[in-house]
C-alpha positions as CSV (number, residue, x, y, z in Angstrom):
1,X,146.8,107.1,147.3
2,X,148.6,106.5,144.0
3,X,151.9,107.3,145.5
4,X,151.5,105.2,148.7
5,X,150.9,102.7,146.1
6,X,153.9,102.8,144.3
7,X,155.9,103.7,147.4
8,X,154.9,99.7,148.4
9,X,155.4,98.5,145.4
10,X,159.0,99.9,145.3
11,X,159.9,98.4,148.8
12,X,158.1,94.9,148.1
13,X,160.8,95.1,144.9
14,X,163.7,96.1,146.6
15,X,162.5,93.5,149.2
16,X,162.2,90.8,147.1
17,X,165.8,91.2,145.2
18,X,167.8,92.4,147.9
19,X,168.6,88.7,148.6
20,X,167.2,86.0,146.7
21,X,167.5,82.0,147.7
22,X,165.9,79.8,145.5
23,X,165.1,76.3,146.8
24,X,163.4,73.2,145.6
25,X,161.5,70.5,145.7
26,X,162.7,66.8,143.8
27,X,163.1,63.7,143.1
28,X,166.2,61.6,142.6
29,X,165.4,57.5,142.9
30,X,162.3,57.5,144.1
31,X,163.4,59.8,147.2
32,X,161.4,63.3,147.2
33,X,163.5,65.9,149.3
34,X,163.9,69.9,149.1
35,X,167.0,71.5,148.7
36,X,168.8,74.9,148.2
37,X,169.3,75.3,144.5
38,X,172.5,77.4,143.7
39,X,174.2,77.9,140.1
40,X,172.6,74.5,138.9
41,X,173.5,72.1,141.8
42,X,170.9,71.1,144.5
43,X,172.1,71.1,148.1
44,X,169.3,68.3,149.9
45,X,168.3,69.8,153.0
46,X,167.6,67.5,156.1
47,X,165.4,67.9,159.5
48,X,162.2,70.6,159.0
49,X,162.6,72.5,156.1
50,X,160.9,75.5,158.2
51,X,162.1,75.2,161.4
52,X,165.4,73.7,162.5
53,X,167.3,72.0,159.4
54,X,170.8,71.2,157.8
55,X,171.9,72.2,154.2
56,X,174.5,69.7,152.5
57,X,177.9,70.7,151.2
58,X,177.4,67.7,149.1
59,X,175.6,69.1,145.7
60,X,173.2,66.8,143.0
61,X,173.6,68.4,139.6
62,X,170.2,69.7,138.9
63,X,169.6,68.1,135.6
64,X,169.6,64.9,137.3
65,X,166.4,65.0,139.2
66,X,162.7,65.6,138.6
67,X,161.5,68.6,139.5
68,X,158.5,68.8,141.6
69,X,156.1,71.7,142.6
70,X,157.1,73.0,145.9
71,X,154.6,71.4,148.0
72,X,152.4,68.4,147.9
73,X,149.3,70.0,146.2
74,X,146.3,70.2,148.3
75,X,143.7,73.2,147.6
76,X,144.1,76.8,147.9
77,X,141.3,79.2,148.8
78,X,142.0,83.0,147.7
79,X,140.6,86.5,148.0
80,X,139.6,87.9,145.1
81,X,141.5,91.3,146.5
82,X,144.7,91.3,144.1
83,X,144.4,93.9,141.7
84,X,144.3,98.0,142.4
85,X,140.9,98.1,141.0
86,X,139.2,96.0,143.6
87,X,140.6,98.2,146.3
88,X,139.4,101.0,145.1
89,X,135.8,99.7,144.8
90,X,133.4,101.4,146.9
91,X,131.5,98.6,147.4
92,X,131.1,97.0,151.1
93,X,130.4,93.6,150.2
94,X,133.3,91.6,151.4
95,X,135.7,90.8,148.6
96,X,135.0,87.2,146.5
97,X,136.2,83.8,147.3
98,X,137.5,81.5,145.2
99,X,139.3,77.8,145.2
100,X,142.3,76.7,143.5
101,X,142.5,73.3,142.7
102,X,146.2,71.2,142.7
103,X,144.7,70.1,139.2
104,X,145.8,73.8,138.1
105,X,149.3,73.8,139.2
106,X,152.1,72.9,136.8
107,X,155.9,73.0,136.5
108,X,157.7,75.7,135.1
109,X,158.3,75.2,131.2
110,X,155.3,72.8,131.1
111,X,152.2,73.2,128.3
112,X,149.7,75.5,130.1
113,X,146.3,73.8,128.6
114,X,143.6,76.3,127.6
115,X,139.8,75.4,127.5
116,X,138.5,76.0,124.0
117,X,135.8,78.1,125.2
118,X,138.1,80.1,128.0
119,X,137.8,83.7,127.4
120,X,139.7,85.1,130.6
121,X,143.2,83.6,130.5
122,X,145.8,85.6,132.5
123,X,148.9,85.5,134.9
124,X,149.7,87.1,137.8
125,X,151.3,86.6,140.8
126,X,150.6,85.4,144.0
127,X,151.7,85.7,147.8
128,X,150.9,82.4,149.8
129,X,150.5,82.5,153.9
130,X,150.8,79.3,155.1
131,X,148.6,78.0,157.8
132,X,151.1,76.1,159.9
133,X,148.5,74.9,162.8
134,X,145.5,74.0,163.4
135,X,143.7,77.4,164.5
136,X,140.9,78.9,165.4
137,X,139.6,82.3,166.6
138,X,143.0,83.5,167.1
139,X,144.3,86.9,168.6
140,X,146.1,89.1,166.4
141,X,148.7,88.9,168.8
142,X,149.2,85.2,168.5
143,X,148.5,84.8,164.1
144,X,152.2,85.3,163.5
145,X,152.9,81.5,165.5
146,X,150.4,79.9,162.9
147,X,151.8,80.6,160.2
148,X,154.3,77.6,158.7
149,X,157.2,80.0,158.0
């Protein structure tokens, strides 16, 4: 099991730095838009960012907008199913739920605030599917056209 492990863990890396595009979300007078960020300049991106869309060959230097978190914060509810240790649990209760709030989103770089009497403060990271639709009781088959991406 250990190697199957690192076996995935080795293909999600090569994965995830075999071709890297980095794109963001900002303002620039009072206009919020996403764009394709590429050695410090911002290429705005018009029409549906996931479906059809058009990246400018005009450029906004980065340090003249405000970064903004990639989407417009709503909630986020997780598994409690991230870590090798909870998969190898024998237990058959179904894994935990939990919320995310947007009050616990911030920007990169910004002052991480830490309850005085927190005693479990940690990072990790996270993969996101996006629910695209509205959905219900859906066949394997069809999940992939709920998704956002």
């Amino acid at each position: 099991m250990k190697w199957i492990s690192a076996l995935v863990s080795i293909v999600l890396s090569f994965n995830v730095f075999a071709s890297v595009e980095q794109y963001v979300r900002f303002e620039q007078q009072g206009e919020i838009q996403y764009g394709k960020l590429s050695n410090n300049q911002i290429y705005p991106i018009s029409g549906d960012l996931f479906a059809e869309h058009q990246i400018s060959n005009q450029s906004i230097p980065l340090d003249s907008v405000t970064l903004l978190l990639p989407t417009e914060p709503e909630k986020v509810f997780a598994v409690g199913m991230n870590f090798a240790s909870h998969l190898a649990s024998s237990s058959s209760a179904p894994p935990p739920l939990f919320l995310k709030l947007p009050t616990s989103l911030i920007l990169s770089g910004e002052t991480i605030l830490v309850p005085k009497d927190a005693k479990n403060l940690h990072f990790e990271g996270e993969m996101v599917l996006v629910i695209g639709k509205m959905a219900k009781e859906v066949s394997l088959d069809d999940a992939s056209d709920t998704s956002g991406v």
